[in-house]
C-alpha positions in Angstrom: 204.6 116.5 -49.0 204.4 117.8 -52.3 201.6 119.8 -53.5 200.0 119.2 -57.0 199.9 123.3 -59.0 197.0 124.4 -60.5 198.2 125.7 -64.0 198.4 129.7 -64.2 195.8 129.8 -66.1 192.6 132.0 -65.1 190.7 130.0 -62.3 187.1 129.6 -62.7 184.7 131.1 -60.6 185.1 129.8 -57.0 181.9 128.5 -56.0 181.6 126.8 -58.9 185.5 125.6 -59.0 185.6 121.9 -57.9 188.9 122.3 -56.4 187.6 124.9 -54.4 184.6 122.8 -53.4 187.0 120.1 -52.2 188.8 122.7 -49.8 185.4 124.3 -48.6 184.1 120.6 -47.5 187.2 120.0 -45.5 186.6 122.9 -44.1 183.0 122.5 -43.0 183.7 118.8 -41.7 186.5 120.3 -39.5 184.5 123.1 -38.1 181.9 120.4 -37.3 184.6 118.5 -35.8 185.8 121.5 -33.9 181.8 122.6 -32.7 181.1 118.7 -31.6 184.7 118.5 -29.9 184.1 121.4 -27.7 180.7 120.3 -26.7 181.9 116.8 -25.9 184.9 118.4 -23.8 182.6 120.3 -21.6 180.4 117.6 -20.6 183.0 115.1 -19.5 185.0 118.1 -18.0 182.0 118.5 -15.8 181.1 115.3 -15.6 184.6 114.7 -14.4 185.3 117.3 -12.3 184.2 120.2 -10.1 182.6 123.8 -12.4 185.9 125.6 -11.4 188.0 122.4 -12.7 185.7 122.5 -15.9 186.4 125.8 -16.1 190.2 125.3 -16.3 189.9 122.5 -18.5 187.9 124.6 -20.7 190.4 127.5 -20.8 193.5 125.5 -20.9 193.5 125.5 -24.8 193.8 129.5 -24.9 197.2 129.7 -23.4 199.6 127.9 -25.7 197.0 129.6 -29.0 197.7 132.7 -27.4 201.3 132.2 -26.8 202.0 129.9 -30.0 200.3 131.7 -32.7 203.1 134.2 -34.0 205.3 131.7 -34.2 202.5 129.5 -36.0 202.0 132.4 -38.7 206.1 131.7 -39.4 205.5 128.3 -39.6 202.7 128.7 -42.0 204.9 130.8 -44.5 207.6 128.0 -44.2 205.7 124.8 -44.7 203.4 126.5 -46.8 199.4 126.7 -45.2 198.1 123.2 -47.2 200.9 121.1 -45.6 200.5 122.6 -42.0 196.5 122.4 -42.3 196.6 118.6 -43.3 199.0 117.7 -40.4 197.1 120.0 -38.0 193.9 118.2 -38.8 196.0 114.8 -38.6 197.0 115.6 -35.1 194.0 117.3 -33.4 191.9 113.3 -34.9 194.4 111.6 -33.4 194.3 113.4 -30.2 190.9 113.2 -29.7 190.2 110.0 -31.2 192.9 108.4 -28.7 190.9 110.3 -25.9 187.6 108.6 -27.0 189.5 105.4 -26.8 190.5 106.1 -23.1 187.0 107.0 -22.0 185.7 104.3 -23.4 188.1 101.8 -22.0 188.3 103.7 -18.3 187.4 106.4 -16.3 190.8 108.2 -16.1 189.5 111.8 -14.4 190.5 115.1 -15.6 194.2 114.8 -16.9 193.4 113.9 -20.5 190.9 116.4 -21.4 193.2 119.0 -19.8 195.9 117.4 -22.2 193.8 117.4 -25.0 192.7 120.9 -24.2 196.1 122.2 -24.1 197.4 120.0 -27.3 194.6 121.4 -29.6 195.3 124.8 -28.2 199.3 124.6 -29.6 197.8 122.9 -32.7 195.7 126.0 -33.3 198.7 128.3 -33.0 199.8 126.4 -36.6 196.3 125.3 -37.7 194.1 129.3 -37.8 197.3 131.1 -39.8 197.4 128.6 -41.9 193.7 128.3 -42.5 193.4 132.1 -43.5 196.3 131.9 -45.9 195.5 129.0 -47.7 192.3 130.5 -50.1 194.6 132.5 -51.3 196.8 129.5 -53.3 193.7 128.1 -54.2 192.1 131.2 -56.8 192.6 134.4 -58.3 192.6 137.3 -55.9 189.8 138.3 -58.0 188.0 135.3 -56.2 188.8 135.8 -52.7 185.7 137.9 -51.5 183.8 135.0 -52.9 186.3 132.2 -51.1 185.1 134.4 -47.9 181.3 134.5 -48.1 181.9 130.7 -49.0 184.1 130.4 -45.4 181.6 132.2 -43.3 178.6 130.0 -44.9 180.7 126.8 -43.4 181.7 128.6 -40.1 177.9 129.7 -39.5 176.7 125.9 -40.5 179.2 124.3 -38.2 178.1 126.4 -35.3 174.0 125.5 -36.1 174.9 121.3 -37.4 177.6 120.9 -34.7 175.9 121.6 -31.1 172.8 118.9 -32.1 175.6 116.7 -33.4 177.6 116.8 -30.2 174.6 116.3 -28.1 173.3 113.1 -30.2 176.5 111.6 -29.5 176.4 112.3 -25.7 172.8 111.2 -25.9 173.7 107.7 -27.3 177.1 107.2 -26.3 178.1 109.8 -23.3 181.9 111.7 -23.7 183.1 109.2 -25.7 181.2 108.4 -28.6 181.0 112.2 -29.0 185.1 112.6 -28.9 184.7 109.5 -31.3 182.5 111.4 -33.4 184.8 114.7 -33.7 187.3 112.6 -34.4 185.9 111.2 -37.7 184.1 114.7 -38.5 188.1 115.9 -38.5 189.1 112.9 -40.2 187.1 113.2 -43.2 189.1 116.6 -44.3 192.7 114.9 -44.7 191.9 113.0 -47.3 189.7 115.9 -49.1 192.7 118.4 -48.3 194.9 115.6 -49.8 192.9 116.4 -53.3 193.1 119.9 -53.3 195.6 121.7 -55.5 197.9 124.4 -54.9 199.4 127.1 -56.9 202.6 128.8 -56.7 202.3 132.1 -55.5 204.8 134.8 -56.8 206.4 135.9 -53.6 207.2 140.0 -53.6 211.4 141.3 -52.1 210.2 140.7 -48.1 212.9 141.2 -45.8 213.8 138.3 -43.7 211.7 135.4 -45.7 214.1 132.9 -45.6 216.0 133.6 -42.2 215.3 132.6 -38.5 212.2 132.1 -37.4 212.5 135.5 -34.9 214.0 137.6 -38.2 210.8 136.2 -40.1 208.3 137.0 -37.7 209.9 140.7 -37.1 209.8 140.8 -40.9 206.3 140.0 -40.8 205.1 142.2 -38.4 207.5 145.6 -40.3 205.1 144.4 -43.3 202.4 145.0 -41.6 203.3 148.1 -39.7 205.0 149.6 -42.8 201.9 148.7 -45.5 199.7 152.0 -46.2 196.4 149.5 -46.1 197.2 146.4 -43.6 198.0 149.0 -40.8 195.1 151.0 -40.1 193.0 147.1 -41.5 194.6 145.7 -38.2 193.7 148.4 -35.8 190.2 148.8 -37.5 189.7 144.9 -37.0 190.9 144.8 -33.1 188.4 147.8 -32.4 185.7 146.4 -34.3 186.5 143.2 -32.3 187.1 145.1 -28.9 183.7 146.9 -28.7 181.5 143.6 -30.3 182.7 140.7 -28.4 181.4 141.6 -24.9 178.2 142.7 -25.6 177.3 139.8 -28.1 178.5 137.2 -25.2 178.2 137.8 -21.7 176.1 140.7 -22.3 173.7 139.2 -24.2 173.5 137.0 -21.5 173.1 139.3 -18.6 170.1 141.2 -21.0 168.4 138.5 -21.8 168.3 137.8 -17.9 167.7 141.1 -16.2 164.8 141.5 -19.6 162.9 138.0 -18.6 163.9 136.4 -22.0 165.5 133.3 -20.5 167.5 131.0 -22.4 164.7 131.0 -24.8 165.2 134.2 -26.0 168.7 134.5 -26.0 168.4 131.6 -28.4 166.6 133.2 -30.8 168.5 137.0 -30.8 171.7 134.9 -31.5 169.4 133.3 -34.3 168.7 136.5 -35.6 172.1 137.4 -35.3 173.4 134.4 -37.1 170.8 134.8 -40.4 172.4 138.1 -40.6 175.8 136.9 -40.7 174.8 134.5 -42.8 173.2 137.1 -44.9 176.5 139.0 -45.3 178.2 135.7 -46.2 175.7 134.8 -48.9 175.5 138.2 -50.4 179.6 138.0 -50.8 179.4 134.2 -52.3 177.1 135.3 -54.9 178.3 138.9 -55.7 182.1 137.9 -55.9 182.9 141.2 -55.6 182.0 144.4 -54.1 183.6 147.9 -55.9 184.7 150.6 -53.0 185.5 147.6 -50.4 187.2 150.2 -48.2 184.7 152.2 -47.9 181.8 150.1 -47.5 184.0 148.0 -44.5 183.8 151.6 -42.8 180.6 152.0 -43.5 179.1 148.9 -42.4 181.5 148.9 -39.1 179.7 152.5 -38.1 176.2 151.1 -38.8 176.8 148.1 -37.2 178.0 150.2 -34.1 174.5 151.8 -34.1 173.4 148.5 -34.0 175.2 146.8 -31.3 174.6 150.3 -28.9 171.0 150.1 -29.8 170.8 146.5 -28.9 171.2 147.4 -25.0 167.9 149.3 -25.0 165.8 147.7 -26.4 162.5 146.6 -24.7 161.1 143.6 -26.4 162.6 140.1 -27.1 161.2 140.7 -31.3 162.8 144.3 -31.4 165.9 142.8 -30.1 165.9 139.7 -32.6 165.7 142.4 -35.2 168.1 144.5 -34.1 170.9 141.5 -33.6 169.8 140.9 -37.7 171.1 143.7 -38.8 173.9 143.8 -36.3 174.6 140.2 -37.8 174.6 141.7 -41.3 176.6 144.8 -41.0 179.2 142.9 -39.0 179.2 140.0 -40.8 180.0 142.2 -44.4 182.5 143.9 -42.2 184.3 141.3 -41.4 184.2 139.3 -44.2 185.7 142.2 -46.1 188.5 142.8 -44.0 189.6 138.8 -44.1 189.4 139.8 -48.2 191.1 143.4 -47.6 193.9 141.1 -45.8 194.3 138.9 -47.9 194.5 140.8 -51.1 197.1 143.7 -50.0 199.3 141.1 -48.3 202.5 139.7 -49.6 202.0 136.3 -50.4 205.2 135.5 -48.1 203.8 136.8 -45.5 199.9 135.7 -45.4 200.5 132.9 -42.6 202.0 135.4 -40.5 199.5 138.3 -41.4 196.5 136.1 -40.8 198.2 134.8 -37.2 198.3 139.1 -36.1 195.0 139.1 -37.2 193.9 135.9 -35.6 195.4 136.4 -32.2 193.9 140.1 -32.4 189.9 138.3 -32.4 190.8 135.2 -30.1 193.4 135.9 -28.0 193.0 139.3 -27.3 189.3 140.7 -27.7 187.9 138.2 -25.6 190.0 139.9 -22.5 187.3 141.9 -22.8 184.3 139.7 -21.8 184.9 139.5 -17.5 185.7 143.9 -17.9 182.2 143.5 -19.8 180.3 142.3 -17.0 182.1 143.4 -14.2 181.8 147.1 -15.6 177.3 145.7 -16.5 177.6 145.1 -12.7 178.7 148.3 -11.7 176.9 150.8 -14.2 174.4 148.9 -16.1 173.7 147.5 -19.0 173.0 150.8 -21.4 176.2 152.7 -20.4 178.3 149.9 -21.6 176.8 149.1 -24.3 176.8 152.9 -25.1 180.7 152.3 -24.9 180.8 148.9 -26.6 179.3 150.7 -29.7 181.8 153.4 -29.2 185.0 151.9 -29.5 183.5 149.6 -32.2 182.7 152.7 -34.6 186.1 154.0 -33.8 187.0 150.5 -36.2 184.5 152.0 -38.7 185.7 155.5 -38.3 189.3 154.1 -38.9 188.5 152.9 -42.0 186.6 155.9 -43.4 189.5 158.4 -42.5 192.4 156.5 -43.3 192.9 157.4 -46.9 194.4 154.5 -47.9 192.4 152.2 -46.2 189.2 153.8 -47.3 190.2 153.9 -51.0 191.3 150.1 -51.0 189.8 147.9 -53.9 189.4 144.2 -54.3 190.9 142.7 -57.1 188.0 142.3 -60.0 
């Protein structure tokens, strides 16, 4: 496949640059794919099956992601990110559209999700490097804070648009018409990916760019260990990660349980935690830009520590809404600075396999973290680990504000 180059000439803003329009509504209609598959997958795994064989079904994807996804960060670098992202998406619609098929036709148990499960999890491995590197052939570096409030906007309306989605289509037509559904949600972002144009990027001396794929992905990883900014970025991002994930998923659960909240409440302290993510993605599509990006990713990553220790103590469902706003917001700005950080200071040569490191750090490692989270709620309680949580997430903030380098890092203007 041959990608159509944008001309070198100065790229327009990117929220107001159709090409980059094009790319950012593939994007959304396969994240709504995505939200609507995984919702259609758990009910016919359940509705299939016994809770611990939903349960496997459910986790079968995270294997081969896990596994897969260094080598998929090579592949990206290869193929280049729009190729591998258009026959991702091609693969993951016909997978699931062929499994919408079959549960209309028959009732054929269990084997197919746990197929589907495990093909989408492989497809991933390619699929997530390749989604974090491509921005960067589609605008300026000057553009890619922008490109990253844009991304989080899409990811944060996927997550609200695609659980009603999913249900409507179990509602009307069970399993099926909601596998049918993700299927044409993922289907609608070939052809719009097929539009967007490329540029070349100018690729910097890397060692190992055009050998095997083991001397590419060592070469990738000496980049990263070897870069003065990307380093101390990588372990700043897996502490951040490390000390968020629990309490914002099965902790949040066990509070808003042992507080009285019920699912009611939970609801609405993720709500609050979502309009301040979505906050933080906003203020970065509009702004562009933010001078001393270094230093306010530290900063926000301490703050937001506060926030998520503070979280654990607090005695009222409103104070706790509140308190997951601003935990959304500093996070959110956090993290939407270090996808930037990355993606700036990165050689272009190696931005598939940079964003893979990165991408296996927040979903295949972190989550490791939930079942110690509530076993270690269960034994101690919910403030002590909470306390810790927020800990070992400032040490991601306090990473960033020590590291010279780190702290000092600009984004192109």
């Amino acid at each position: 496949m041959t990608a159509t180059l944008l001309p070198p000439a100065t790229a327009p803003q990117a929220h107001r640059d159709p090409n980059v329009r094009r790319w950012l509504a593939a994007y959304t209609s396969s994240m709504l794919g995505d939200n609507v598959y995984y919702l259609a997958l758990s009910w016919a795994a359940v509705r299939a099956g016994t809770p611990a064989q939903a349960g496997f079904v459910m986790a079968a994807s995270a294997l081969p992601r896990a596994v897969l996804m260094l080598g998929g960060g090579v592949v990206a670098d290869r193929l280049g990110p729009r190729r591998v992202v258009i026959g991702s998406d091609a693969v993951r619609c016909a997978a699931v559209l062929a499994v919408a098929a079959l549960l209309f036709l028959t009732r054929p148990g269990l084997w197919p999700l746990a197929l589907l499960a495990l093909v989408f999890g492989a497809v991933d491995a390619v699929f997530m490097p390749a989604v974090g590197a491509l921005p960067a052939r589609l605008t300026e570096k000057g553009q890619l804070a922008r490109v990253q409030g844009m991304r989080g906007l899409a990811i944060r309306f996927s997550s609200v648009v695609g659980a009603p989605l999913g249900g409507l289509g179990v509602a009307v037509g069970g399993a099926a018409a909601a596998f049918a559904l993700a299927g044409l949600l993922i289907a609608v972002s070939v052809p719009l990916l097929l539009s967007v144009r490329v540029r070349d990027l100018p690729k910097e001396d890397t060692p190992g760019a055009a050998g095997t794929v083991w001397s590419d992905l060592r070469a990738g990883l000496r980049h990263i260990r070897r870069h003065r900014v990307l380093a101390p970025l990588m372990l700043a991002i897996a502490l951040g990660d490390l000390g968020f994930v629990g309490p914002l998923n099965v902790g949040l659960t066990l509070l808003a349980d042992r507080r009285g909240w019920g699912a009611s409440g939970m609801g609405w302290v993720l709500a609050g935690f979502g309009i301040g993510a979505g906050a933080a993605s906003l203020l970065l599509t509009v702004r562009g830009r933010l001078p001393r990006a270094g230093l306010v990713t530290g900063c926000a990553c301490t703050a937001g520590s506060v926030a998520v220790g503070a979280l654990g103590f607090v005695p009222t469902l409103a104070a706790a809404v509140g308190t997951a706003l601003f935990v959304g917001l500093l996070t959110g700005l956090s993290g939407a600075l270090c996808g930037a950080l990355l993606q700036t200071h990165s050689d272009p040569a190696c931005l598939g396999r940079v964003t893979a490191v990165s991408s296996l750090i927040s979903l295949g490692l972190t989550p490791l973290s939930m079942p110690v989270a509530a076993a270690a709620i269960g034994t101690w309680g919910l403030g002590p680990v909470y306390a810790v949580s927020a800990a070992v997430c400032g040490l991601g903030g306090l990473v960033a504000l020590v590291v010279p380098a780190l702290r000092r890092a600009e984004l192109p203007g």
